[in-house]
C-alpha positions as CSV (number, residue, x, y, z in Angstrom):
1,X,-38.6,-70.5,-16.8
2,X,-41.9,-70.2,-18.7
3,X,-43.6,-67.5,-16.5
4,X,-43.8,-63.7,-17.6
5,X,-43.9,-62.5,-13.8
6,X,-42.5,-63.9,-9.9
7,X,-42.5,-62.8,-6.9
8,X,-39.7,-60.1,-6.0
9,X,-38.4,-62.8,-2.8
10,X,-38.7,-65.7,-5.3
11,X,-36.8,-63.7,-7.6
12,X,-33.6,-62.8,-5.3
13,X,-33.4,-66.2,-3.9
14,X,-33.4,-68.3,-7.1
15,X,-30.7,-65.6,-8.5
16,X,-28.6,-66.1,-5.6
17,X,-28.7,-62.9,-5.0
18,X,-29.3,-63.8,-0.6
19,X,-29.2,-66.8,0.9
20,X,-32.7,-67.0,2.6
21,X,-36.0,-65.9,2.5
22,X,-35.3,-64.3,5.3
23,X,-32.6,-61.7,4.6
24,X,-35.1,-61.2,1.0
25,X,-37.2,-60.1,3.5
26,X,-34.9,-58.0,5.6
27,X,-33.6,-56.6,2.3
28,X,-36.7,-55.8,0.5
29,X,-38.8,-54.5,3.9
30,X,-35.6,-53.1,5.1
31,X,-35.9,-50.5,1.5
32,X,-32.5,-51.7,0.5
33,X,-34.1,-53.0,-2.8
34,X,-34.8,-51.0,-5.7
35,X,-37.0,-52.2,-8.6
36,X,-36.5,-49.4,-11.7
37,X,-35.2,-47.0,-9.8
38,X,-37.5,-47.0,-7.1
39,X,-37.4,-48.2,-3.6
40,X,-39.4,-52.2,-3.7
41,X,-40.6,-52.8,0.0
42,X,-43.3,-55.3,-0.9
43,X,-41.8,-59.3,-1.0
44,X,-44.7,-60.0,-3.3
45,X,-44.2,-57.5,-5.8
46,X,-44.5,-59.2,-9.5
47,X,-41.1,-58.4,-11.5
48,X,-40.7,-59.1,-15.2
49,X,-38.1,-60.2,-17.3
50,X,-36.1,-56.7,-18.0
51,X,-36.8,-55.0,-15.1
52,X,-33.7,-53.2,-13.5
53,X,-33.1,-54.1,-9.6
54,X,-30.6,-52.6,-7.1
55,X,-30.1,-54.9,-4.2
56,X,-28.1,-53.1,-1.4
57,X,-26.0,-51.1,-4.4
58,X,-25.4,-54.1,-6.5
59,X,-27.1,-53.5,-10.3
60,X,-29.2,-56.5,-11.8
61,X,-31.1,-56.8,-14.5
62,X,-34.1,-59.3,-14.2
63,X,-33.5,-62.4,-16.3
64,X,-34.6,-65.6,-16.3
């Protein structure tokens, strides 16, 4: 992709990372989402290439 930043929700679904936009949003407003270490309750949040999620325990590392 050509853009520097996406949305946190956009993000999880095009990784595969959940299935819908809904459980993104269960997931992220739920604080079971962390975005560098911190807790990520905002489904709009802009996330670059690099940055380091935890969704529900399991390690990723933003790439795309």
């Amino acid at each position: 992709m050509d853009q520097d930043v996406m949305d946190l929700q956009d993000y999880l679904k095009l990784r595969g990372l959940v299935d819908t936009g809904g459980v993104a949003k269960m997931l992220i407003q739920g604080g079971y989402v962390r975005l560098n270490g911190e807790i990520e309750t905002r489904r709009r949040k802009k996330i670059r290439r690099g940055d380091e999620l935890d969704v529900d325990g399991i390690p990723h590392t933003v790439d795309w």
